[in-house]
C-alpha positions as CSV (number, residue, x, y, z in Angstrom):
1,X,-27.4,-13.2,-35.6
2,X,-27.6,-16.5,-33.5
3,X,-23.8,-17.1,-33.8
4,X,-23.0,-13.3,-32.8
5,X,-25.4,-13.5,-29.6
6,X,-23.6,-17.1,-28.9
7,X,-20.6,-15.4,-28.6
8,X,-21.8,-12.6,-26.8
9,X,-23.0,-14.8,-24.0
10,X,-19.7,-16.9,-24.1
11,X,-18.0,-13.9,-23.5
12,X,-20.0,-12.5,-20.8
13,X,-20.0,-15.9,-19.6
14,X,-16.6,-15.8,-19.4
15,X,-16.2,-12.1,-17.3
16,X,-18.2,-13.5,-14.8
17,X,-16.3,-16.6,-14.4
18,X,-13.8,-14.5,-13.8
19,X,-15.1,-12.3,-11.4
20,X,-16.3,-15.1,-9.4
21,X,-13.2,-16.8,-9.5
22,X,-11.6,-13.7,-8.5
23,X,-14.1,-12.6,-5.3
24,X,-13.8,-16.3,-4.1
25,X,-9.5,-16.4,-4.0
26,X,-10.1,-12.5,-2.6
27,X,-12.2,-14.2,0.4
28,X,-10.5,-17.4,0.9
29,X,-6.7,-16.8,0.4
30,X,-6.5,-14.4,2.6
31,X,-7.3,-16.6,5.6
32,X,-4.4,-18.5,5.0
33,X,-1.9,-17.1,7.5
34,X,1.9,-16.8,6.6
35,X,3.7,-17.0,10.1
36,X,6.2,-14.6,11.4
37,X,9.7,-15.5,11.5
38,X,11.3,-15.1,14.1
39,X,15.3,-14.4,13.6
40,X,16.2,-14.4,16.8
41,X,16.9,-10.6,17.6
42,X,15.4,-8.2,20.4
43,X,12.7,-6.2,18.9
44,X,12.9,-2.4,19.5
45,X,11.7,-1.1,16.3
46,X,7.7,-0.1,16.2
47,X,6.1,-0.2,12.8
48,X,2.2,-0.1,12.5
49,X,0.2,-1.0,9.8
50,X,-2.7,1.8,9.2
51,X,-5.9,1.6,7.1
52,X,-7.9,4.3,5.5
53,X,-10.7,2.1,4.5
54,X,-9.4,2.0,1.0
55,X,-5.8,2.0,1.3
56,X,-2.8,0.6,3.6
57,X,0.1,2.0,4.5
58,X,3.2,0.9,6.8
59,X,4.1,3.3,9.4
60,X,7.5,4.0,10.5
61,X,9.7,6.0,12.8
62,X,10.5,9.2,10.8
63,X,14.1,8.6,12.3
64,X,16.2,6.4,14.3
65,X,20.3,5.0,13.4
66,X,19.1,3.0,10.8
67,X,17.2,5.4,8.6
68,X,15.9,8.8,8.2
69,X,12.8,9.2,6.2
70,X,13.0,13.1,6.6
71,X,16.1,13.2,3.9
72,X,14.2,11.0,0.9
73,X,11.4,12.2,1.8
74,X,11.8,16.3,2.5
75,X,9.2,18.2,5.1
76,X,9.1,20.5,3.1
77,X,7.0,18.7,0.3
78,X,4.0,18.7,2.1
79,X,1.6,21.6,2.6
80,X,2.5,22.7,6.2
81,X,6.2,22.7,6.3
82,X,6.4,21.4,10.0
83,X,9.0,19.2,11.3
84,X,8.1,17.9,14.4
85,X,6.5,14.3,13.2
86,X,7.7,11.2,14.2
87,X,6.3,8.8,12.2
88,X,5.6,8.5,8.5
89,X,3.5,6.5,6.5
90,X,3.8,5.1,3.3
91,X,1.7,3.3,0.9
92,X,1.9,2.0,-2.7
93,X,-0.8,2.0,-5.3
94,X,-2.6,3.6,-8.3
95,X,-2.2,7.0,-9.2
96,X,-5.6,7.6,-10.1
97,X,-6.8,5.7,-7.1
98,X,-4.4,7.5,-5.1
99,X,-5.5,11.3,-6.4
100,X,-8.8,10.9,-7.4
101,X,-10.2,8.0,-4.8
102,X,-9.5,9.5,-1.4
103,X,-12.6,7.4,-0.3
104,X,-14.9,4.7,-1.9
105,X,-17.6,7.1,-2.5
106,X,-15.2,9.4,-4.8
107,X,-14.4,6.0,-6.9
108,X,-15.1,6.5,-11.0
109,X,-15.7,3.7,-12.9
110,X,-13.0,4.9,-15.1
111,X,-10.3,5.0,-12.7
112,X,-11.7,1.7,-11.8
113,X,-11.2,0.2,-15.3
114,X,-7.9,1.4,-15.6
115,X,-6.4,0.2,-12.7
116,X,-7.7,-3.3,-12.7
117,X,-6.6,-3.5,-16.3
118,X,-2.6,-2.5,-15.9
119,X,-3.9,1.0,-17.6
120,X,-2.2,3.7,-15.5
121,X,0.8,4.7,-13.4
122,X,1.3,3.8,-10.0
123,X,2.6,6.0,-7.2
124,X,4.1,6.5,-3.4
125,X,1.6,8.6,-0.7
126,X,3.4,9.1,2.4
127,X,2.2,10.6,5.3
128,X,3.8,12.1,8.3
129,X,2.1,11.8,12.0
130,X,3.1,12.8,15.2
131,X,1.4,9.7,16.9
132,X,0.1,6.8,16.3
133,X,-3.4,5.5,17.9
134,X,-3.7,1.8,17.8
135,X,-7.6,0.4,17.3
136,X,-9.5,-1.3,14.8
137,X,-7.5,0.3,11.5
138,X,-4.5,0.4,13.2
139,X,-2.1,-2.1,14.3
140,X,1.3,-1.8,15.8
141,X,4.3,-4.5,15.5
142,X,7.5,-4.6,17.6
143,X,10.2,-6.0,15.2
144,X,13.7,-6.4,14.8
145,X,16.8,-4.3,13.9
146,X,17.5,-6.7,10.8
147,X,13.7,-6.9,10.1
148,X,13.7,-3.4,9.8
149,X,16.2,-3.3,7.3
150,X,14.7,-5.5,5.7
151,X,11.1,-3.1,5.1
152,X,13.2,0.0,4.6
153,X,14.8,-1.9,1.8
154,X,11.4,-3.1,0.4
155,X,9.8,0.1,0.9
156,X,12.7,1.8,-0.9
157,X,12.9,-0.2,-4.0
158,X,9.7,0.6,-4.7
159,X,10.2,4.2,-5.5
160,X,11.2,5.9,-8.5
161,X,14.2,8.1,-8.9
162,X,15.5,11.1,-10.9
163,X,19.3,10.9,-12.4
164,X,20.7,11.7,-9.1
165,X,19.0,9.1,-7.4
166,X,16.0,11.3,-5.5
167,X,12.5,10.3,-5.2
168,X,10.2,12.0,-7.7
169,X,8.1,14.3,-6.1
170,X,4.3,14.5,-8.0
171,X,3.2,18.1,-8.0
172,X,-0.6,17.9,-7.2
173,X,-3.1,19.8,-4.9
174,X,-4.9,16.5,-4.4
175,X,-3.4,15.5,-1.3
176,X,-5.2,14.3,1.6
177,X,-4.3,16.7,4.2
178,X,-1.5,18.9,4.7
179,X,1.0,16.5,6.0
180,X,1.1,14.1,2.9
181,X,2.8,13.9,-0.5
182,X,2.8,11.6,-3.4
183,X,6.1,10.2,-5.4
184,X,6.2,8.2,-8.3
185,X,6.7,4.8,-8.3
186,X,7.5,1.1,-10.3
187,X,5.2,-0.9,-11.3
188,X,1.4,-1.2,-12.5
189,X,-1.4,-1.3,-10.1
190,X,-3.9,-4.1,-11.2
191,X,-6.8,-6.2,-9.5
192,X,-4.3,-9.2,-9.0
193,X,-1.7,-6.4,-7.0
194,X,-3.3,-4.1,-5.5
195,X,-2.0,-1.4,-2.7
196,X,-2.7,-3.8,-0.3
197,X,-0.9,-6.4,-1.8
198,X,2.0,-4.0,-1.6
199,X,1.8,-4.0,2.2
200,X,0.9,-7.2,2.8
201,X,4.3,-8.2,0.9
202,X,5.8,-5.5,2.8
203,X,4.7,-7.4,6.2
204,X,6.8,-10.9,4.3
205,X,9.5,-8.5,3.8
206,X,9.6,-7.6,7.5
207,X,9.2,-11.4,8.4
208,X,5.9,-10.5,10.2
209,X,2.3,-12.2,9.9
210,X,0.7,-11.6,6.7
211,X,-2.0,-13.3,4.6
212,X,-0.6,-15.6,1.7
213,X,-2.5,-13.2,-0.9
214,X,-4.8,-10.4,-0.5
215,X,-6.3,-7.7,-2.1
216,X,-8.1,-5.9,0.5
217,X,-7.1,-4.5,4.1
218,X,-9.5,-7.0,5.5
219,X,-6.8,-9.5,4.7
220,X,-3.8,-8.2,6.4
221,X,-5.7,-7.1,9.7
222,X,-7.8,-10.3,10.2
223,X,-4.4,-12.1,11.0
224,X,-3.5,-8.9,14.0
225,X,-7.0,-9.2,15.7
């Protein structure tokens, strides 16, 4: 009996290490800033990066010569049908975050489990807006022609496809409003990359300011203050 509680308290020892390993890199890395790089080029393309208080997405024009969003990603996939956006967001994460956490408060310790623990899917929420409103969630960044390349590429790749090479709509009534949509996506969501890891490598990507790890918006936006 003394040998299994020894081992129970190793073990619980152990989790809490963790933890406390893992809430100490989660406040500390993020302070270290990783610069922008400049390359050199005008910069005419506006990109924002948005926060929900759980999850962050990277804005960008719905269309200009280098890309349009509006053929990978159809209007008429989300609930009102309307064309007349101009910017679209998109974020990676967890599909149960993603369709059962639309806030903190909705969070089940389930959903929890499974997504710190490489236990689910991930998936793509994009979300079309006809402006953009810069404040305390909500920074914008002029950047370049190349640089944008560069995100569309990231953003992109991280999408999953059918045969033909389309984005794989999820058919779900638990969108946020009626201007959003989810897609499948690569990868597993866990507590070391999270969705806002995703958009803080998506910043690198772009060459813009980012932290050197985060897992929390706090992380990305203390370095756009």
């Amino acid at each position: 009996m003394k040998m299994i509680l020894m081992y129970v308290l190793k073990f619980v020892g152990v989790i809490l290490g963790i933890v406390i390993l893992y809430i100490v890199l989660g406040l500390t890395l993020p302070l270290i800033s990783v610069s922008a790089k400049d390359d050199g080029q005008e910069k005419v393309v506006p990109v924002y990066i948005y926060t929900n208080g759980v999850h962050t997405d990277i804005v960008m024009p719905v269309k200009n010569d280098l890309q349009d969003w509006s053929r990978k990603i159809p209007f008429e996939n989300i609930k009102s049908k309307k064309t007349d956006y101009n910017y679209i967001g998109v974020g990676w994460g967890d599909k149960g975050f993603y369709l059962d956490t639309p806030t903190w408060a909705d969070l089940k310790f389930s959903t929890a489990v499974k997504a710190a623990f490489w236990m689910s899917e991930s998936a793509m929420h994009c979300t079309y807006y006809r402006t953009m409103k810069e404040g305390e969630d909500c920074k914008m960044i002029m950047i370049s022609r190349n640089q944008y390349k560069n995100l569309v590429k990231f953003v992109e790749d991280k999408f999953d496809r059918d045969q033909n090479g389309r984005f794989i709509l999820i058919p779900t009534n638990a969108v946020y409003d009626d201007n959003d949509a989810f897609y499948d996506a690569k990868g597993t969501y866990s507590f070391l990359y999270t969705c806002n890891t995703w958009s803080n490598d998506a910043l690198k990507a772009a060459g813009q300011k980012a932290a050197l790890w985060t897992p929390t918006d706090f992380g990305i936006f203390r370095h756009y203050k």
